[in-house]
DRENKOL-483244 format. One record per residue (C-alpha): x, y, z; residue in one letter. Coordinates in steps of 0.1 Angstrom, whole numbers, plus 2048, in hexadecimal, padded with zeros to 3 digits. Example, Ala and Ser with C-alpha at 12.3 -4.5 7.8 and 13.67 -1.06 7.14 Angstrom:
BEGIN
((87B; 7D3; 84E); A)
((889; 7F5; 847); S)
***
This chain:
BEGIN
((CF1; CF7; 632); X)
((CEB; CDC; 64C); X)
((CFB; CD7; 66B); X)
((D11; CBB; 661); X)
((D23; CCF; 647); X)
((D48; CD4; 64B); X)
((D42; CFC; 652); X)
((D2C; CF5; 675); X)
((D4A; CE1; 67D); X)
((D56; CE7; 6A6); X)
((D79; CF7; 693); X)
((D65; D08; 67C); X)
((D54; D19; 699); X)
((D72; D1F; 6AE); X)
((D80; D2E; 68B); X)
((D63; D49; 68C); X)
((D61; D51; 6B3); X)
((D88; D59; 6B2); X)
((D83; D6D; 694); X)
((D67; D83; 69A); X)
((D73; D88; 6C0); X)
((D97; D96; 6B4); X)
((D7D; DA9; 698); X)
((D6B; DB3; 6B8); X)
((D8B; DBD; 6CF); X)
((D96; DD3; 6B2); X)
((D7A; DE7; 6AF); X)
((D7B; DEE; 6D3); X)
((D9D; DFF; 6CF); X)
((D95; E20; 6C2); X)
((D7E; E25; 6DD); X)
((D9E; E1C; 6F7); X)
((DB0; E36; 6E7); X)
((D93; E4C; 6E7); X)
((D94; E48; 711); X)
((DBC; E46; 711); X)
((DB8; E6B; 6FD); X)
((DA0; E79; 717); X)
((DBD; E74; 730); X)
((DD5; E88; 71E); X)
((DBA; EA1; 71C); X)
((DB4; EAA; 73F); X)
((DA8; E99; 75D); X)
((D89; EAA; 75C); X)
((D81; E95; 73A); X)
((D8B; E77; 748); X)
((D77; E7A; 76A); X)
((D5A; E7D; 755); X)
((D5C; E5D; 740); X)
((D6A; E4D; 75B); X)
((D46; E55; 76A); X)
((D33; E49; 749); X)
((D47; E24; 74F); X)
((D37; E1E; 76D); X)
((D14; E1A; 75D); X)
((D09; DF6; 75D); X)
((D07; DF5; 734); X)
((D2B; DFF; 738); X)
((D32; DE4; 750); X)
((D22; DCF; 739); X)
((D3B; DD9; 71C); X)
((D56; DCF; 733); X)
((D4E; DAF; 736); X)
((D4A; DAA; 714); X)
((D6A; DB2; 70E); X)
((D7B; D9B; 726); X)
((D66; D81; 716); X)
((D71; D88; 6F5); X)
((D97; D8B; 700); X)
((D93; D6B; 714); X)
((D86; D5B; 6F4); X)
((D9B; D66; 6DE); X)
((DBB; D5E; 6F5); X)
((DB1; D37; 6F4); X)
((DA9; D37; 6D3); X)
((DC4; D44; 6C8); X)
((DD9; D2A; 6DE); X)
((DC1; D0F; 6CE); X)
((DCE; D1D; 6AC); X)
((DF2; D1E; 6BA); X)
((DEF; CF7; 6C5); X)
((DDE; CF3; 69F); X)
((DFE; CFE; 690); X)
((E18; CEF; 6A7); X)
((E0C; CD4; 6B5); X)
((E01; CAE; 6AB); X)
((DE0; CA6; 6B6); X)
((DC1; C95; 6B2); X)
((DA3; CA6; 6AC); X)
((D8F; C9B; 6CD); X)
((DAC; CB3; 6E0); X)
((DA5; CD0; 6C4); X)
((D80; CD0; 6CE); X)
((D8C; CCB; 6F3); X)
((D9A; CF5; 6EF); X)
((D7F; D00; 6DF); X)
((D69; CF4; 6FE); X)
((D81; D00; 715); X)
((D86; D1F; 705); X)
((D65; D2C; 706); X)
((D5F; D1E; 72B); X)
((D7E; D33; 736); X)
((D77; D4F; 722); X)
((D55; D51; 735); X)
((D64; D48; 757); X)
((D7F; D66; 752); X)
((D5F; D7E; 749); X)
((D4B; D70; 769); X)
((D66; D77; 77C); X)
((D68; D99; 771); X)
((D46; DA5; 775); X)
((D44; D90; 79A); X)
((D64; DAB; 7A0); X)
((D4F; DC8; 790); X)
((D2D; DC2; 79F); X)
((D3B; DB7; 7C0); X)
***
């Protein structure tokens, strides 16, 4: 495949990241519930992974995930526009742009909060 075929398209792109980062977000919800379940269990539980979260690989993960919620928020508005909204395809590429840009802002403003 080249670059110029329809697939490497700016949509087509936006099409993946929002995909794979509600694929991504999912998969991270057992794991919630995992830490939501250690609070039922005691406090004792909880203190202890509450302890493990503060490891910078941990802090890391965190920011990830806003990442991934921030980018799949504005995709998914971009997808919302798609479907209710008449426009030209200079404004669709416009959301995929801002998209990622704010999904990166949100998560740099997360870990400036975490570190700092």
């Amino acid at each position: 495949m080249t670059a110029s075929h329809p697939r490497w398209s700016l949509s087509y792109i936006a099409f993946v990241l929002h995909r794979l980062s509600g694929l991504a977000l999912a998969l991270f919800l057992p794991f919630h519930f995992l830490v939501l379940g250690l609070a039922i269990e005691g406090e004792a539980a909880l203190d202890a992974m509450l302890i493990w979260t503060e490891s910078p690989l941990v802090k890391f993960a965190e920011w990830g995930l806003v990442v991934l919620f921030g980018l799949h928020l504005m995709l998914g508005l971009r997808v919302l526009m798609l479907e209710w909204a008449p426009w030209s395809g200079g404004l669709r590429h416009g959301w995929v742009f801002a998209g990622v840009a704010l999904a990166l802002l949100g998560g740099f403003g997360f870990l400036a909060g975490v570190i700092g």
